[in-house]
C-alpha positions as CSV (number, residue, x, y, z in Angstrom):
1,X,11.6,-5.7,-7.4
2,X,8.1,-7.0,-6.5
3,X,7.7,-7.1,-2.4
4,X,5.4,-8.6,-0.3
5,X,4.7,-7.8,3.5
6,X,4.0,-10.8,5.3
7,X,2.8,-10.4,8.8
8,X,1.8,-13.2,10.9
9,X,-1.1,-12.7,13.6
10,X,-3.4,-13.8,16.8
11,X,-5.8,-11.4,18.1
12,X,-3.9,-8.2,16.6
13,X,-7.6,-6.4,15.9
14,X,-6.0,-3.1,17.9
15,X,-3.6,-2.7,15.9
16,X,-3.5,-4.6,12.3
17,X,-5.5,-1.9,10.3
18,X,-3.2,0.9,11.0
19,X,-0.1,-1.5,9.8
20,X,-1.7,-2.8,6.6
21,X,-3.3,0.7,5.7
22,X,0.2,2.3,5.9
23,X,1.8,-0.7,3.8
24,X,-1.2,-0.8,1.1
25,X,-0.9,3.1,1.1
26,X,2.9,2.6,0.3
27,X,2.2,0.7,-2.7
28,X,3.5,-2.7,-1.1
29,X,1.5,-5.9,-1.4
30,X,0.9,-7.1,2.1
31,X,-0.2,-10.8,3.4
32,X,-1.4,-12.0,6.3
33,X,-1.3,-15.5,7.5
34,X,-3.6,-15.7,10.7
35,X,-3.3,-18.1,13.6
36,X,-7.6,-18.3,13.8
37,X,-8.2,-15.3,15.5
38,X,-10.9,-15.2,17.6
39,X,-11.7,-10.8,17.5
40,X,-11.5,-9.1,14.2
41,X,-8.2,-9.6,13.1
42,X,-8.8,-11.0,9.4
43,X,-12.4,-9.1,8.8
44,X,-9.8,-5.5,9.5
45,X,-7.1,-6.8,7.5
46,X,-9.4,-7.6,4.3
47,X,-11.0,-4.2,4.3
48,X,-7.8,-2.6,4.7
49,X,-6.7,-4.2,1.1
50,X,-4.6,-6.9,2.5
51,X,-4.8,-10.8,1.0
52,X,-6.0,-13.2,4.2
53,X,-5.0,-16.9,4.6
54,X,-5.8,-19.0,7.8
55,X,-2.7,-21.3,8.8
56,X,-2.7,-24.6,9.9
57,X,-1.6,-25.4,13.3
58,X,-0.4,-22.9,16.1
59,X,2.6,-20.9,16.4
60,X,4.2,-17.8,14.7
61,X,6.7,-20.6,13.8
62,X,4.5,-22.4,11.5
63,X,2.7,-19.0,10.1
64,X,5.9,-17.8,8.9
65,X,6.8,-21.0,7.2
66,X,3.4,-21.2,5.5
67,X,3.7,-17.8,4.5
68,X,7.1,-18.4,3.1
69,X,5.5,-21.7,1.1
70,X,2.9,-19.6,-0.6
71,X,4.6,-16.4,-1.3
72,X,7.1,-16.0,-4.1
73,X,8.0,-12.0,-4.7
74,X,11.7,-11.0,-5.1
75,X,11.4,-9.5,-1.4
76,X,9.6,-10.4,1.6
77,X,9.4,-8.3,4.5
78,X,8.5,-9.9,7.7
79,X,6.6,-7.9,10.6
80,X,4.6,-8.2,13.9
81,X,1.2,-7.6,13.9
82,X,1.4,-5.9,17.3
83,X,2.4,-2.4,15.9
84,X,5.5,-2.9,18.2
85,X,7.5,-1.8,14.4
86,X,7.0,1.5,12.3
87,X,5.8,0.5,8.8
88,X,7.1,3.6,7.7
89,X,10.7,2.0,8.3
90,X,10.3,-0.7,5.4
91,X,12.5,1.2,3.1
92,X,15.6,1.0,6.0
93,X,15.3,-2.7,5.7
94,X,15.0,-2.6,1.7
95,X,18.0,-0.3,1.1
96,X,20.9,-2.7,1.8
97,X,18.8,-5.1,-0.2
98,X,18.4,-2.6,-3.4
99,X,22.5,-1.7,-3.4
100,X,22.8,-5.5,-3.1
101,X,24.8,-5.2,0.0
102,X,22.7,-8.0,1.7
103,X,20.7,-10.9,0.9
104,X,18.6,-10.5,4.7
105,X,18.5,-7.1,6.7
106,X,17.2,-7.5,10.5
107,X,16.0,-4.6,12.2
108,X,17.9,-3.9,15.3
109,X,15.6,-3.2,17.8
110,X,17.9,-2.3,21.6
111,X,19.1,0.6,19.6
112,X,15.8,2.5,20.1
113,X,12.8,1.6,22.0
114,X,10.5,3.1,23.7
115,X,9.9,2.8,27.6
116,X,7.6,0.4,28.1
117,X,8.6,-2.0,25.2
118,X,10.7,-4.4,26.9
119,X,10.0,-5.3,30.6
120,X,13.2,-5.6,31.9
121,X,13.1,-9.6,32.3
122,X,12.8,-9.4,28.5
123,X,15.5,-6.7,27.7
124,X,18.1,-8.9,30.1
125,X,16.9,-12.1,28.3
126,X,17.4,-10.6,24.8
127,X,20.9,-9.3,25.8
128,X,22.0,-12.6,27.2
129,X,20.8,-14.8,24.3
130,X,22.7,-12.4,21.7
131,X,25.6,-12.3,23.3
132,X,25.0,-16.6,23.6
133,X,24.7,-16.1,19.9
134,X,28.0,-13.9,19.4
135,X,30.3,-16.4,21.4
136,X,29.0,-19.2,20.1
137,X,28.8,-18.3,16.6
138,X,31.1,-16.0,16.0
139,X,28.9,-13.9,14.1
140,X,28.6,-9.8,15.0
141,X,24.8,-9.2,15.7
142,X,22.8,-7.8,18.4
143,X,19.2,-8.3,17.9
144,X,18.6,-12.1,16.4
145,X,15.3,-11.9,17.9
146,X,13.9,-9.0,15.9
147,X,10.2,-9.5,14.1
148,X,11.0,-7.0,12.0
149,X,13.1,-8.5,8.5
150,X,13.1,-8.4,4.8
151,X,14.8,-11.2,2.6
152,X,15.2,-11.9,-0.9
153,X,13.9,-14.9,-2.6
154,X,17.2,-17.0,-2.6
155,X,17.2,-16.6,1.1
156,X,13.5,-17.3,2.4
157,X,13.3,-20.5,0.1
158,X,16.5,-21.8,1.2
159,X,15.1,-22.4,4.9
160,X,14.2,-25.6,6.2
161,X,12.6,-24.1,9.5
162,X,11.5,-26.8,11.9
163,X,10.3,-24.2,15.1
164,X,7.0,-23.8,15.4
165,X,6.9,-21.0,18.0
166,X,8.9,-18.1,19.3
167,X,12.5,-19.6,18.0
168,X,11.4,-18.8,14.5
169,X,13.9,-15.6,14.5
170,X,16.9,-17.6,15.7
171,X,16.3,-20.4,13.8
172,X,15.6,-18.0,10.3
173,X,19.0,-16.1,11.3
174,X,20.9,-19.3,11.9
175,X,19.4,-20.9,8.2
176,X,20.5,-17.3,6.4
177,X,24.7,-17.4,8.1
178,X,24.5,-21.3,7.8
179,X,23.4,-21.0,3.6
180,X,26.3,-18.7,3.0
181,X,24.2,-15.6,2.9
182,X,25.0,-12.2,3.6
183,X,22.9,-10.6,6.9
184,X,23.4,-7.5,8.2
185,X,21.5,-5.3,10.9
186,X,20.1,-1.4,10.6
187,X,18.8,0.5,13.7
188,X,14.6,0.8,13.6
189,X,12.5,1.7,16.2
190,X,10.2,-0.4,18.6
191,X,7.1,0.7,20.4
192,X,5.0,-0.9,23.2
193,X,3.0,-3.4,21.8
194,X,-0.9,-2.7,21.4
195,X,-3.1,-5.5,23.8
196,X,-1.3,-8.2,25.3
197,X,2.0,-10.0,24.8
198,X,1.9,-13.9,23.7
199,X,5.7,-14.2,24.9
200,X,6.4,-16.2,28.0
201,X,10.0,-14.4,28.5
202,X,11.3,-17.7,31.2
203,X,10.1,-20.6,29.0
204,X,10.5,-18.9,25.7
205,X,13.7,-18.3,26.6
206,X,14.8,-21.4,27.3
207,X,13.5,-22.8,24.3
208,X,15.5,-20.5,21.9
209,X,18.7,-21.0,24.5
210,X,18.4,-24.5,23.6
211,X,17.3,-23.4,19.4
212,X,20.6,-22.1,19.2
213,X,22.6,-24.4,21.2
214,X,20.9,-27.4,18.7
215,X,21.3,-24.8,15.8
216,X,24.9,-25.1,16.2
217,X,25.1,-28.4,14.3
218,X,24.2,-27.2,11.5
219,X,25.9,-23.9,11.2
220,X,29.2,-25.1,12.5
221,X,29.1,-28.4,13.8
222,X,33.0,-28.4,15.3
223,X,31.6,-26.3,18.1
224,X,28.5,-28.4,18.9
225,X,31.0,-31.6,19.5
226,X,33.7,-28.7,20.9
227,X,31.6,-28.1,23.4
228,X,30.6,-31.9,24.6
229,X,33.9,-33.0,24.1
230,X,35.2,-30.5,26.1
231,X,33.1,-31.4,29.3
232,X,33.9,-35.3,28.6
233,X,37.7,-33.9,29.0
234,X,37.2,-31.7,31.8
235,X,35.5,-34.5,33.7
236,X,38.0,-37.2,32.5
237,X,40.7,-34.8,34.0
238,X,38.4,-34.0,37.3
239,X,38.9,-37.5,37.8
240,X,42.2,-38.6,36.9
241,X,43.5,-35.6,39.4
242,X,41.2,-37.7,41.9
243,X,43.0,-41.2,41.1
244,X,46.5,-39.9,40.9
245,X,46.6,-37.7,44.1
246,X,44.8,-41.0,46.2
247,X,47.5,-42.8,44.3
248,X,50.0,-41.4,46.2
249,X,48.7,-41.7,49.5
250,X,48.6,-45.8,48.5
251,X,44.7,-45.6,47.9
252,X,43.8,-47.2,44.1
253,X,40.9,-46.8,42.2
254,X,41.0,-49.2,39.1
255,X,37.3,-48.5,38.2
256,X,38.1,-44.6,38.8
257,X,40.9,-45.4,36.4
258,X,38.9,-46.9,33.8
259,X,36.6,-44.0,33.8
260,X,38.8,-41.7,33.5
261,X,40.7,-43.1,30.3
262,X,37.2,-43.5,29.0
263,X,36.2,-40.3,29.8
264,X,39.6,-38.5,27.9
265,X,39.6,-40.8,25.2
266,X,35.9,-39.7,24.3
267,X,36.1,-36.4,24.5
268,X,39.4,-36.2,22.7
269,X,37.5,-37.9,19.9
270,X,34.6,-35.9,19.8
271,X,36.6,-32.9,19.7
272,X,38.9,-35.0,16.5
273,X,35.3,-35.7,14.8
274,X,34.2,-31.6,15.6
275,X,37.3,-30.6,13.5
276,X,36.9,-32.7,10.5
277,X,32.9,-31.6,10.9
278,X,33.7,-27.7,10.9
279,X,36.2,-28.3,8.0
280,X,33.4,-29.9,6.0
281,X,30.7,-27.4,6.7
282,X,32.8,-24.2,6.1
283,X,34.1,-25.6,2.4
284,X,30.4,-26.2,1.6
285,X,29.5,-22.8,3.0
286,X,32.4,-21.0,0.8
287,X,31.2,-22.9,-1.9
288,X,27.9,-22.2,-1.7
289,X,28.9,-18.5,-1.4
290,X,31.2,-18.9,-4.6
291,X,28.2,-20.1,-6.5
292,X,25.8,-17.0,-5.0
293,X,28.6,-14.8,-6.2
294,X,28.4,-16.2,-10.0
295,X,24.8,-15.7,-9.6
296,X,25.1,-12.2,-8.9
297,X,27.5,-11.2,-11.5
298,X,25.8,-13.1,-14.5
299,X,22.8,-11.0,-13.4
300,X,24.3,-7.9,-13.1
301,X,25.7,-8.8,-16.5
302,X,22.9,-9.5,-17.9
303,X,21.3,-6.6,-17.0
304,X,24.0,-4.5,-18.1
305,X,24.0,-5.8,-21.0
């Protein structure tokens, strides 16, 4: 199973060397896409023995799906440049991935961290968009936003990632559940980034609140229109309690009325076309799994054979 360590960076010079000397010294082929650097960043990661490309545009976003272009090994592990994550925890990530338990293992990283790792803005932040990411999609994990990920081939090319920044994680997790691939989570450890952090933890935020609200259309499109059609009913309601109780005291409001059939009507619908949506997506999903379970067996077949 050939692997490659991809890890994006911008002005990682303090810590890159350590991260691709450990990797290189563990046998694993390592590359690293770089966002034009302007310290040493790709003149350490050469020496060290890793393979260098400059990417085009800005954004961890667009490394990793340059990265994910030009790469083709059985296995990719992604990691930060930062040395926020141990490189000595690869094989934590690769084990579900070797007993073919999981197509894409994320490093869980609120399990253990050090003091110091998260400011507490971003340890609130990260709690309140996985638990976002729980309700809304049903889906038991507790870290969507971890750097720290291997994936197998099947997986990796499957994305169509459109983020260019930050969202990258979300979007990747969403893409794995939404292609009917197995992900699962394993406890690593995270350390306090070396230099300075290129995360704006309020606008960030927002942006992959609104990644995974927007996400949700692909992955299961009955709750996008669940949710809209609900708050077209809700208002529609709102105001037909308005109409009926001035009703009775002998007050009309016909254009209050209109609104408020309009209103229901709407949302009813949208919630009717979020149904049939949901329906549609999940078949294709179990299909798609089906068809990644055939795959498996003939190649376990084949290889017992």
């Amino acid at each position: 199973m050939k692997v490659t360590v991809i890890i994006p960076t911008l002005n990682e010079e303090e810590s890159i060397g350590e991260i691709v000397e450990k990797f290189v010294g563990m046998g694993y082929e390592v590359f690293v896409i770089d966002g034009n650097s302007t310290d040493r960043t790709r003149e350490i990661a050469e020496r060290k023995g890793a393979k260098v490309v400059i990417q085009s545009g800005k954004g961890k976003g667009q490394a990793v799906k340059e990265a994910f272009q030009l790469v083709d090994s059985d296995v990719v592990v992604l990691i930060d440049g930062d040395g926020t994550y141990l490189p000595e925890e690869v094989e934590k990530l690769l084990e579900p991935i070797r007993r073919d338990v999981a197509d894409h293992v994320a490093g869980n990283r609120l399990e253990n961290f050090e003091k110091g790792a998260f400011t507490r803005l971003n340890l609130l932040g990260n709690k309140i968009l996985n638990l976002f990411f729980r309700l809304f999609y049903g889906v038991e994990l507790y870290d969507i936003l971890t750097g720290y990920r291997a994936m197998k081939r099947e997986v990796y090319k499957s994305f169509e990632l459109e983020k260019t920044g930050f969202e990258i994680e979300a979007e990747m997790t969403v893409e794995t559940i939404a292609n009917g691939f197995r992900i699962m989570e394993v406890p690593i450890t995270y350390k306090k980034r070396k230099g300075r952090t290129k995360l704006r933890p309020i606008k960030d935020g927002i942006r992959i609140a609104l990644t995974l609200y927007s996400l949700l259309k692909k992955y299961s499109p009955g709750r996008y229109f669940y949710f809209i059609g609900s708050l077209l009913l809700f208002f529609g309601l709102l105001s037909g309690a308005i109409t009926v109780y001035d009703w009775f005291r002998n007050i009309t409001h016909y254009l209050l009325a209109v609104l408020t059939a309009l209103l229901i009507i709407s949302g009813l619908q949208i919630i009717l076309i979020g149904v049939i949506s949901d329906v549609l997506v999940r078949n294709y999903a179990t299909l798609k799994r089906e068809i990644e379970d055939l795959r498996r067996e003939f190649r376990e077949s084949k290889r017992n054979s």
